[in-house]
C-alpha positions in Angstrom: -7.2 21.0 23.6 -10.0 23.8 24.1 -11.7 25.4 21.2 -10.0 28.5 20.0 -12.3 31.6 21.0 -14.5 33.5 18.8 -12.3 36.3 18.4 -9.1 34.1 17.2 -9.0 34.4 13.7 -9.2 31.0 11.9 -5.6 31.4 10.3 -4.8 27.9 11.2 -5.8 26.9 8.0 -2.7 26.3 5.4 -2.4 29.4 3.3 -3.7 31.7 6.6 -6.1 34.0 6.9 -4.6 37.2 8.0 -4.7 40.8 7.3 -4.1 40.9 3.5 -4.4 44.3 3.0 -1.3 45.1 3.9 1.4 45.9 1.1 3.7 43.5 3.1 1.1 40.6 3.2 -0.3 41.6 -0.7 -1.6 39.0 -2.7 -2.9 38.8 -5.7 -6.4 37.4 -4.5 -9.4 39.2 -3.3 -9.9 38.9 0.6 -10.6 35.3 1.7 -13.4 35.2 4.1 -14.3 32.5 6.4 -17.9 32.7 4.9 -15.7 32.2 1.4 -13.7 29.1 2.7 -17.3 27.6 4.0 -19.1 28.1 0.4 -15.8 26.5 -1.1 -16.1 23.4 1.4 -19.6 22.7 0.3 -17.7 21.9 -3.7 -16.8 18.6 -2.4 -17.2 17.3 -6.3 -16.1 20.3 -8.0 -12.6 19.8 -6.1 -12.2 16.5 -8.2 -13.3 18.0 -11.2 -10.8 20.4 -10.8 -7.9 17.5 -10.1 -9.6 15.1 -12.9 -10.3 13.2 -10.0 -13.8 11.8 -12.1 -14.1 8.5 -13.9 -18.0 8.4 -15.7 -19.7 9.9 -12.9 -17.4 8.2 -9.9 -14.9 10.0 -7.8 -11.6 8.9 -7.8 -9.7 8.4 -4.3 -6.7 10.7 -4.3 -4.8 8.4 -1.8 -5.6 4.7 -3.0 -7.1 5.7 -6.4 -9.9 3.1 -6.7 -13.0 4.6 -9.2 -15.4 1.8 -8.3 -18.8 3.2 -8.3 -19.7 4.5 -4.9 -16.1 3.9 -2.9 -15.4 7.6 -2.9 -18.6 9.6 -2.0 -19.2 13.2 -0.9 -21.0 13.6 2.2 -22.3 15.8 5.0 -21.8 15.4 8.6 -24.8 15.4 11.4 -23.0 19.5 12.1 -23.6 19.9 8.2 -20.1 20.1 7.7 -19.5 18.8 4.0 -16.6 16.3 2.9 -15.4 13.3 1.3 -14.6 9.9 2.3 -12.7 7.0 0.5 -14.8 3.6 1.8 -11.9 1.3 0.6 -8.7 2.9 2.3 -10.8 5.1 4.6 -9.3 8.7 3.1 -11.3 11.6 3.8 -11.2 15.4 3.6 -12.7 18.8 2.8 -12.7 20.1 -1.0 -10.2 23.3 0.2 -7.8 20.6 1.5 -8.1 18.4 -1.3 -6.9 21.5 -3.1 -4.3 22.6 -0.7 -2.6 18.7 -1.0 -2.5 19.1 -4.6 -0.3 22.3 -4.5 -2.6 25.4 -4.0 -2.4 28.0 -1.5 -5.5 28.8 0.3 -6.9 31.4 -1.4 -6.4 29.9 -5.0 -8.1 27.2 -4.2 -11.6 28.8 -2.8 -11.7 30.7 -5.9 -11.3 27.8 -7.7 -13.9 26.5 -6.0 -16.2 29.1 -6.1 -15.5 29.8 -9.9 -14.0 32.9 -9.7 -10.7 34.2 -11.6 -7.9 35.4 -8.5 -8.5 39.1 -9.3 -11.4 39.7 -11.3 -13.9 37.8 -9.8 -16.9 35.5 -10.4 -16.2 33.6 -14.1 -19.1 33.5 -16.5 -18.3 30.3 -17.7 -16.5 27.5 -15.6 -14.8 25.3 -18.5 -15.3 21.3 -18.7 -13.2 19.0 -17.1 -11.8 15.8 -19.5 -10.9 12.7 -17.3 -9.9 9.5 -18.4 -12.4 6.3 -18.9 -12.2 4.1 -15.1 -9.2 1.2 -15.5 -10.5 -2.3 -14.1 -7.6 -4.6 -14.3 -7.5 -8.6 -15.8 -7.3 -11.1 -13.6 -4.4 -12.5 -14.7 -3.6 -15.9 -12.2 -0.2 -16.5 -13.5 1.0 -13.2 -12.8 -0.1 -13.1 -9.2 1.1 -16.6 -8.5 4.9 -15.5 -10.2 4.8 -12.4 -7.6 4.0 -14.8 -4.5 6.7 -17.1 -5.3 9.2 -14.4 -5.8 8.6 -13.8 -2.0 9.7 -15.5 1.0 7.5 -17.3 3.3 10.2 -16.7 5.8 10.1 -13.2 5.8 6.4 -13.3 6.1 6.2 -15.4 8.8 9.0 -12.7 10.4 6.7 -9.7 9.8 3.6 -11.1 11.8 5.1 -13.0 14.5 5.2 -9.6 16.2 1.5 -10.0 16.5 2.3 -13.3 17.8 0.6 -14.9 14.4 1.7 -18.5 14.0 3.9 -19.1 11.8 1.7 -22.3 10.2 -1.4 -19.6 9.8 0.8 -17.5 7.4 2.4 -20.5 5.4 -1.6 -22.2 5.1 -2.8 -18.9 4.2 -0.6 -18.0 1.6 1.5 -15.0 2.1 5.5 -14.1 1.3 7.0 -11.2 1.7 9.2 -9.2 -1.7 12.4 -9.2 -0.3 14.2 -7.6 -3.2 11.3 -5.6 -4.5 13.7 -4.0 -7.5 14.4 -7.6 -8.5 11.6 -9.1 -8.5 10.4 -5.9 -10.7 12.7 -6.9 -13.3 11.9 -10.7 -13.1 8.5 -9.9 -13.8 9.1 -7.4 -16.9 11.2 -9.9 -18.2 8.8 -12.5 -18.1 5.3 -10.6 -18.8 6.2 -7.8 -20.4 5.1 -4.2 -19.2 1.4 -3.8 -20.5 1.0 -7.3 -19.2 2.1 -6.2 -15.5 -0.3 -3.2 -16.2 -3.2 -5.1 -17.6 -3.1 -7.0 -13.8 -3.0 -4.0 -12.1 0.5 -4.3 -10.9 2.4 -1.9 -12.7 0.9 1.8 -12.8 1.6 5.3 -13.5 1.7 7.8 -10.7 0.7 12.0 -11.1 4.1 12.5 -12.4 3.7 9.8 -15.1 6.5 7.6 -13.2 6.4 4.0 -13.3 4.8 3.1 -9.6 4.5 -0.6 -8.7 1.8 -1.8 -6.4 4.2 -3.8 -4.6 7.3 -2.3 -3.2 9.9 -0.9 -0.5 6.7 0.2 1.4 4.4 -2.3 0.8 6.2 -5.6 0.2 4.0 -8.4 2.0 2.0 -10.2 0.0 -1.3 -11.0 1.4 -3.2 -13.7 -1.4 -7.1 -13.7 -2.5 -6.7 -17.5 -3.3 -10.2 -19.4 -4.8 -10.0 -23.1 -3.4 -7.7 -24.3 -6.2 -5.1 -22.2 -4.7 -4.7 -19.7 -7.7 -4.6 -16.4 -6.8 -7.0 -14.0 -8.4 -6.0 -11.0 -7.1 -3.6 -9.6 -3.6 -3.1 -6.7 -1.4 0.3 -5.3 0.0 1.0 -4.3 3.7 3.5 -1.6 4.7 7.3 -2.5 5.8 8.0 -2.1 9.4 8.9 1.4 8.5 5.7 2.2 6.7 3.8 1.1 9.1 5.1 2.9 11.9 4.0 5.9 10.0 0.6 4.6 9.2 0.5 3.9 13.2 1.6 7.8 13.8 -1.2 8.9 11.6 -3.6 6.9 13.2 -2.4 8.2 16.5 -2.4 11.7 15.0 -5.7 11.8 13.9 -6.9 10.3 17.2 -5.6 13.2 18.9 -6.9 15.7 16.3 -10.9 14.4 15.9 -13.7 15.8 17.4 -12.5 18.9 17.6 -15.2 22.1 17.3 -14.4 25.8 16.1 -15.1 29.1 16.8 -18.3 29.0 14.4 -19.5 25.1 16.2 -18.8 23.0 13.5 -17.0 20.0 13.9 -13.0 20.4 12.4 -11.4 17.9 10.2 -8.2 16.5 12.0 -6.2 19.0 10.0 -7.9 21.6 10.0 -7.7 21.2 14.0 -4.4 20.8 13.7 -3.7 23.9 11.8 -5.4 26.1 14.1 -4.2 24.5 17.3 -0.4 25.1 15.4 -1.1 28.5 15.0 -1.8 29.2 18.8 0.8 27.2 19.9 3.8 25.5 17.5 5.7 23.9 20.0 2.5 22.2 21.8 1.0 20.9 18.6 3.7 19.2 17.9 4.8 17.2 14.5 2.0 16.5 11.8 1.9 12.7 10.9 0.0 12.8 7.2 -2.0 10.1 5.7 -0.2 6.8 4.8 -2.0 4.6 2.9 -2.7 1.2 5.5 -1.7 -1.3 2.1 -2.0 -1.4 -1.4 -4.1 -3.2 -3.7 -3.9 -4.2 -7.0 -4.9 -1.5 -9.1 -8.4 -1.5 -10.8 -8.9 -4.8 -9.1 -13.0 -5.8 -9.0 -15.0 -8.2 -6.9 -13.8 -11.1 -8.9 -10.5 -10.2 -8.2 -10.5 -9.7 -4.2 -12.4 -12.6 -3.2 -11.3 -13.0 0.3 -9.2 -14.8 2.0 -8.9 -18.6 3.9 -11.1 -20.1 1.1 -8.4 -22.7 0.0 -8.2 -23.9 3.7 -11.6 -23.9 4.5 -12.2 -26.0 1.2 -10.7 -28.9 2.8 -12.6 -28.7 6.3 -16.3 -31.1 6.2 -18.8 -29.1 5.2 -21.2 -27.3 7.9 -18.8 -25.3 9.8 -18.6 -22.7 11.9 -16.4 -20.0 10.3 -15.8 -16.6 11.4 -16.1 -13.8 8.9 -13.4 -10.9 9.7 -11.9 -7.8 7.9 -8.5 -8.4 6.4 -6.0 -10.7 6.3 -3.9 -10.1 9.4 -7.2 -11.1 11.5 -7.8 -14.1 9.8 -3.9 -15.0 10.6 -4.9 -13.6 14.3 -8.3 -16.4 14.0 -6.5 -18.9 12.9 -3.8 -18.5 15.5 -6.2 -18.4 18.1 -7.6 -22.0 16.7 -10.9 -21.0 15.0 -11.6 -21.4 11.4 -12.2 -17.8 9.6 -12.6 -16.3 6.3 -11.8 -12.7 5.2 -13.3 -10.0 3.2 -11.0 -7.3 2.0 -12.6 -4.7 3.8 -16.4 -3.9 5.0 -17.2 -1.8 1.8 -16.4 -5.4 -0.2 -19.3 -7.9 0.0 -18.1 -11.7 -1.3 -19.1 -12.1 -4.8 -21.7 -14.6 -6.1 -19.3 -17.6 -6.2 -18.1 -17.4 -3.0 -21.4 -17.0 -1.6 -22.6 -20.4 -3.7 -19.5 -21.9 -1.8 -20.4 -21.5 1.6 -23.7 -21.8 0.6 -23.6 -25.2 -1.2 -21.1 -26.1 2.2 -23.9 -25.6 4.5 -21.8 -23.6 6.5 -22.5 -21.1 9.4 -20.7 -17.6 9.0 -20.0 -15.8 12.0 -20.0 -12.3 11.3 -17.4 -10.4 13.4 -15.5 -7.8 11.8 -13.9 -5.1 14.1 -15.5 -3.4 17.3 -16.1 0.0 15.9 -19.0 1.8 14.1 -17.2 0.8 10.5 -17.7 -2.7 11.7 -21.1 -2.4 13.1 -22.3 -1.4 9.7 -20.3 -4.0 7.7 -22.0 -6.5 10.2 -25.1 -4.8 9.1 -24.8 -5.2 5.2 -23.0 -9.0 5.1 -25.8 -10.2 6.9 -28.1 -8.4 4.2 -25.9 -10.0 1.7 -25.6 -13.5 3.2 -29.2 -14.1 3.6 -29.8 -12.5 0.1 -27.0 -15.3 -1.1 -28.8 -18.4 0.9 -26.0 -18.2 3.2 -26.5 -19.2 6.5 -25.0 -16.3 8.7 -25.5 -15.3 12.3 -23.7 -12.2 14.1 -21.1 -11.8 16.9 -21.7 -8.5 18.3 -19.6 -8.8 21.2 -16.2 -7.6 20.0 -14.9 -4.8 22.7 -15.0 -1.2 21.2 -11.7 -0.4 19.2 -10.5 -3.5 19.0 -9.8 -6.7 16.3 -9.1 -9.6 15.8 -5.2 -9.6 16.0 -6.0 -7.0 19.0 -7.2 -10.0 20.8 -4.5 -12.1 20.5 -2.4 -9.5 21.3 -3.5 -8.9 24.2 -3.7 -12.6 25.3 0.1 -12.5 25.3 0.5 -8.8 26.9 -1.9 -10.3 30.1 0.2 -13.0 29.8 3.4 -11.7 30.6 5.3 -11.5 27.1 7.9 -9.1 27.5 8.1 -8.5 23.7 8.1 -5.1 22.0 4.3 -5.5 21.1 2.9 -6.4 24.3 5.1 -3.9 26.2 3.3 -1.2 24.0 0.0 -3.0 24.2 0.4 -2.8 28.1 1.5 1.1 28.1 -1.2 2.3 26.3 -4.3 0.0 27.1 -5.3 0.4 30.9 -6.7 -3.3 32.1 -8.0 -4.0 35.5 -7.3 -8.0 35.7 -10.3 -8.9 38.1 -13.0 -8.3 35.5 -11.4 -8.4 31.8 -13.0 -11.0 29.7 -9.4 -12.0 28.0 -8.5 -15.7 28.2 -5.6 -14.6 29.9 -7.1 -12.7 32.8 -9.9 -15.6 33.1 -7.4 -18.2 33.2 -6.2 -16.7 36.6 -9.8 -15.9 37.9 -10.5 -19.8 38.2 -13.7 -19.3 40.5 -15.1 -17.0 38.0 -14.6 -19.6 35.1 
């Protein structure tokens, strides 16, 4: 999609930006100019304040709401466009549509922003905002282990054998999958009690002070942070089938929406692309997909709750291995599959705490850092192998992942160049042009026997 010219007005915006002086387009706000919506942007922190998005000098992540110090930062882009990003669920926005999300028009939120009452103006004074203390939740083992075996390993296994994930990895690793989610909600109150369940970070409240359980309808797969005695110290929870085809249509969505540049030459958010390219051209824009968060973790949870994942396996392996660091639990699934040993880390924002570092440490072990084939990875790579040699870990670097892809992308695509006719690799083949005489898959090599 081509820029919108200079002379289209940037109504694309929710709220618009039209003529307002009209008495059938009247509002009760002064005249919102782009130079007004620009100044607003730049009160990244001042649109948390506003949303008592603020926890003792941390912002608070309006999608996944961790407050640990640092994962929610305000930023500025290389254009000088200012925003904020979430480093744990990967969130991000501009304060006016942090504002917009949380019910305000346009217009009421720049003047929020900017301090200034809807009709009278600037504000003298721009009153404090009280939020509450950060939560960090209790590690409570018995509560975590109660939730996995209320799952199925069955269903588990189900759910990832469309990646083509073994069914041994997920057993060995230590995931089920809710079944009855309701149920299992009322097992656990019966058992714990509810400030117990909230305590562990697995019972919460949500903005409209409704119970909301990290586990669910939505997000019902367990995926365990196991230490080597098999106790589980803390989990995560990945979207149903029908969650995650909408956190696949974001994704795709904001693909098709990035790098996007207007009138002015700086560097749209997906949205605010979006908006303008809808209000050229409704039909041709198409549907928006909004943010869906990729999993759930426990709430509050802190590096001695998400410790990683594969350590109870790897525990039982002679020491001095070679053991391939990736990003989340699918991908070490997708490792183990593919018959290497692996150990995860929740995401590249998490570095292992202390005692898993003494682990490996006092193992002898070799980490192979991998993580994904994007820029996120690159600098995860970047800080583990800070932290690993900081830790006495011995650590070296595997930089030669393909751009865009993981772990379970690999293995996926080892079946798709294979010939598997299954719904994944059908997709995989549709959208990812391969030329067979030069791709470095085991598949494609396989049938390049004077190359081997």
């Amino acid at each position: 999609m081509s820029a919108p010219s200079a002379k289209t007005p940037r109504s694309g915006r929710s709220g618009g930006r039209g003529d307002m002086s009209s008495p059938s387009n009247r509002k009760p706000y002064p005249r919102i100019t782009d130079e007004d919506i620009d100044a607003a942007d730049q009160q990244v922190v001042r649109a948390f304040q506003i949303l008592g998005l603020v926890a003792n000098g941390s912002l608070i992540c309006p999608s996944c709401a961790t407050s640990k110090s640092k994962k929610v930062e305000a930023k500025i882009s290389a254009s000088g466009r200012h925003y904020w990003t979430c480093h744990r669920c990967g969130a991000y926005g501009s304060a006016t549509k942090l504002l917009r999300e949380n019910g305000r028009k346009l217009p009421q939120a720049v003047n929020e922003l900017l301090g200034r009452s809807a009709i009278t103006g600037p504000l003298a004074v721009l009153p404090e905002v009280m939020v509450a203390k950060p939560f960090n939740a209790v590690v409570d083992v018995e509560v975590y282990n109660t939730i996995r075996r209320l799952g199925s390993i069955e269903a588990a296994q189900a759910y990832y054998a469309r990646w083509h994930i073994s069914p041994e990895s997920v057993a060995e690793a230590g995931s089920s999958q809710i079944v009855e989610p309701v149920k299992a909600h009322a097992e656990l109150l019966a058992r714990f009690g509810d400030e117990r369940l909230r305590d562990a970070g697995i019972l919460t409240t949500d903005r409209n002070g409704n119970d909301y359980w990290m586990f669910n309808a939505d997000y019902p797969v367990i995926e365990a942070h196991a230490w080597i005695n098999a106790n589980i110290t803390g989990m995560q929870f990945r979207p149903s089938e029908k969650q995650l085809r909408k956190v696949q249509a974001h994704k795709a969505w904001k693909k098709r929406w990035s790098g996007q540049v207007g009138p002015d030459g700086i560097e749209l958010d997906a949205s605010d692309a979006y908006e303008q390219a809808k209000a050229l051209d409704l039909e041709s824009a198409g549907p928006e997909h909004k943010y869906v968060p990729p999993f759930m973790s426990v709430k509050g949870a802190g590096p001695d709750s998400l410790i990683g994942c594969g350590l109870r396996r790897i525990s039982t392996l002679e020491p001095g291995q070679r053991i391939y660091v990736v990003e989340g639990f699918k991908d070490l699934l997708a490792a183990r599959t593919l018959g290497v040993e692996a150990y995860a880390i929740p995401g590249v924002a998490g570095m292992p705490p202390a005692k898993v570092c003494q682990f490996f440490s006092s193992r002898g072990d070799t980490l192979v850092v991998t993580l994904d084939g994007d820029e996120a990875g690159a600098r995860g790579r970047d800080s583990l192998m800070a932290h690993f040699t900081a830790n006495n870990v011995k650590a070296e670097r595997k930089d030669d992942l393909r751009s865009g892809m993981d772990i379970a992308d690999v293995l996926v695509e080892l079946h798709a160049h294979s010939g598997c006719n299954c719904l994944t690799c059908k997709d995989w083949r549709n959208t990812h042009y391969w030329d067979p005489t030069i791709c470095p898959c085991r598949a494609c090599r396989a049938k390049r026997p004077s190359m081997n």
